[in-house]
N, C-alpha and C positions, 0 to 999 in steps of 0.2 A: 628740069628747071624748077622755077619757086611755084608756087599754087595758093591759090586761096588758100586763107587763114580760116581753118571750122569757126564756126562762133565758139566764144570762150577762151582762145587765142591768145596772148597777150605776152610782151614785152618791154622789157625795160632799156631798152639801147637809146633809148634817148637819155633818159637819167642818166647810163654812164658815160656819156659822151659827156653830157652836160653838167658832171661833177668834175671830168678831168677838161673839160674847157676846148672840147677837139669839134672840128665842125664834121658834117657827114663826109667829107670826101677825104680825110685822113682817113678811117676804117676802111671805108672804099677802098683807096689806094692798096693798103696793106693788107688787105683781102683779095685783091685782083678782082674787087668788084666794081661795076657800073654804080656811078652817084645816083644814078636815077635809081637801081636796083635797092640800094640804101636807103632810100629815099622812101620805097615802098615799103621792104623789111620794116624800119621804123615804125611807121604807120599803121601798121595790122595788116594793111593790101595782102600783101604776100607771106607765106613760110618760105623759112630755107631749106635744102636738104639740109639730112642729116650730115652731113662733111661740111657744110659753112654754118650750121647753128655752132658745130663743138671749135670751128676755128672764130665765128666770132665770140665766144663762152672766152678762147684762148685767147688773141688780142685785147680784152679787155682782163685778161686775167683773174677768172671767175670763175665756178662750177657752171653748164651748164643750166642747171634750173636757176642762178640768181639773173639769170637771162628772160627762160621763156618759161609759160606755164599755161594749163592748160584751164587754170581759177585765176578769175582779180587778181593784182597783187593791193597786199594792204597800202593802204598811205603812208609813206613814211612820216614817222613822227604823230600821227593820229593817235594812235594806243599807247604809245610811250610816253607822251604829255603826261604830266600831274595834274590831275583835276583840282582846283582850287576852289574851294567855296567859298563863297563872300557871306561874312557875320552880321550882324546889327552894327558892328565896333567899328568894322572894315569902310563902311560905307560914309561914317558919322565923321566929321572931320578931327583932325588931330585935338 
């Protein structure tokens, strides 16, 4: 069954649940897995084995690592922002 997550751990099944708008218990279902087990998965609680990280990688239709990893994942949008510096011009009114 699942086991602690080492420290360092980390996944994104919520972000892709929560891009395509699905709640925990649709993956659940289509995984043959328990909500609550989902529920922990999510959360860092637990890993999956190897056979339900590459079917949940599958279900959301992913490589496995845009799933799990074993570093941070960056923030989305953090480093791809344009830094805008504000001038003397910017600030002064039109």
């Amino acid at each position: 069954m699942a086991e602690r997550l080492p420290e360092g751990a980390h996944n994104r099944i919520a972000m892709l649940r929560a891009e395509r708008g699905i709640s925990r218990r649709e993956p659940a279902d289509a995984l043959d897995a328990q909500y609550q087990t989902a529920g922990y998965l999510e959360c860092g609680e637990y890993s999956p084995s190897l056979h339900l990280a590459l079917r949940i990688a599958g279900h959301f239709e992913v490589p496995v690592e845009v799933v799990f990893s074993l570093e941070p994942f960056p923030r989305l949008g953090a480093a791809s922002a344009p830094q805008r510096s504000v001038t003397p011009s910017d600030s002064a009114g039109s």
